[in-house]
C-alpha positions in Angstrom: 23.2 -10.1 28.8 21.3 -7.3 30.4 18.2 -9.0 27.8 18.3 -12.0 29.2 18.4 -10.7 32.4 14.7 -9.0 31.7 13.4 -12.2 30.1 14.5 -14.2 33.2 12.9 -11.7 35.2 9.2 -12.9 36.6 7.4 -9.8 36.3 8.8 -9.2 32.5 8.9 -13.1 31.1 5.2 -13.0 29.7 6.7 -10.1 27.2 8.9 -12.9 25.4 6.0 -14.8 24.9 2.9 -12.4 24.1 2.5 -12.0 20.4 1.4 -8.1 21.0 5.5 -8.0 21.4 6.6 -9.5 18.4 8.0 -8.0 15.6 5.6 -7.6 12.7 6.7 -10.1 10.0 8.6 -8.4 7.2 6.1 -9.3 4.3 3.1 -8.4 6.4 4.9 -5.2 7.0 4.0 -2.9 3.6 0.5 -2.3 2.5 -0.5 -4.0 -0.3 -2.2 -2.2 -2.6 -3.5 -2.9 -6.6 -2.3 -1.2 -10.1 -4.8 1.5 -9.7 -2.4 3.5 -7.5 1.1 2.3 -9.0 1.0 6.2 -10.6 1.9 7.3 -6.9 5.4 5.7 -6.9 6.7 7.7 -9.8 3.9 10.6 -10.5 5.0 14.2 -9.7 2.4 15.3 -7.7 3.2 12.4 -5.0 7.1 13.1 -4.9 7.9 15.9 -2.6 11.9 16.5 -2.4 12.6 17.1 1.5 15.4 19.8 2.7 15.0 19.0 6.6 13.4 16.6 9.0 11.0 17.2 11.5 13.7 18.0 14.1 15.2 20.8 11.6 18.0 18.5 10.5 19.3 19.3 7.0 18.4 16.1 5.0 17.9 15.1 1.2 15.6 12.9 0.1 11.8 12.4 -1.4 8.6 11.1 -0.3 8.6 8.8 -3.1 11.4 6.8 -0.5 8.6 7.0 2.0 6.0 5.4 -0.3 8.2 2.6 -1.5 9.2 1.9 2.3 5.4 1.6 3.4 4.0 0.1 0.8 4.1 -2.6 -1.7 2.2 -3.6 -5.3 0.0 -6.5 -4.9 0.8 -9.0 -7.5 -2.3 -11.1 -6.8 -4.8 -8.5 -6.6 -3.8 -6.4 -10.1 -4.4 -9.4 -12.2 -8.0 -9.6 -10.5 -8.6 -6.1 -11.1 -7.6 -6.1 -14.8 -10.1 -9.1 -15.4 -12.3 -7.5 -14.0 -11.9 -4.2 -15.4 -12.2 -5.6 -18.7 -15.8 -6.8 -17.6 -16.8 -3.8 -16.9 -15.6 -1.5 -20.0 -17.3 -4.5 -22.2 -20.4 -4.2 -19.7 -20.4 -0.3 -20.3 -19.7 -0.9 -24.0 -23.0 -2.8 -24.3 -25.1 -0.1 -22.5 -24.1 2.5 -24.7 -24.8 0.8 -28.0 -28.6 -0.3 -25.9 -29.1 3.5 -25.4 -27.8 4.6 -28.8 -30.6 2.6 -30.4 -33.4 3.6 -28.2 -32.9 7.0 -28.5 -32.7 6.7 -32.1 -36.4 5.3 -32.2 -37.9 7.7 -29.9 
């Protein structure tokens, strides 16, 4: 009640309706980000095991929780990146075998 209240309120009603209010969407909420940095979620040198919070209060739990709470693998965007990964090692590929031969000549 003490909500509605502030929403019927004329010098507060514009908050109900102003999008920089809203809550953030919950998909929109995590970064996306692409297969190159899956190795963060479950690489040692990421996961750092906490003892206390920033206030000093005894806790127990990793970063790795943190990571998975922010952010999120991009289905979308890895199978871009591996097509076009592949283009590029075949790419590179060719360019070695090109300066393989020319050196050979000279």
């Amino acid at each position: 009640s003490a909500q509605e209240e502030i929403l019927n309120d004329g010098r507060f009603s514009c908050v109900a309706r102003d999008p920089r209010f809203w809550e953030m969407p919950e998909k929109e909420r995590k970064v996306k980000i692409d297969k190159r940095f899956r190795a963060m979620f479950h690489d040692k040198k990421f996961k750092l095991r906490y003892t206390v919070d920033k206030r000093g209060r005894p806790v127990n739990y990793t970063s790795a929780e943190n990571l998975r709470k922010f952010y999120a693998l991009s289905e979308s965007d890895s199978d871009l990146s591996e097509g076009d990964s592949k283009e590029i090692a075949v790419k590179k590929k060719k360019k070695k075998k090109a300066k393989g031969k020319g050196e050979g000549d000279s």
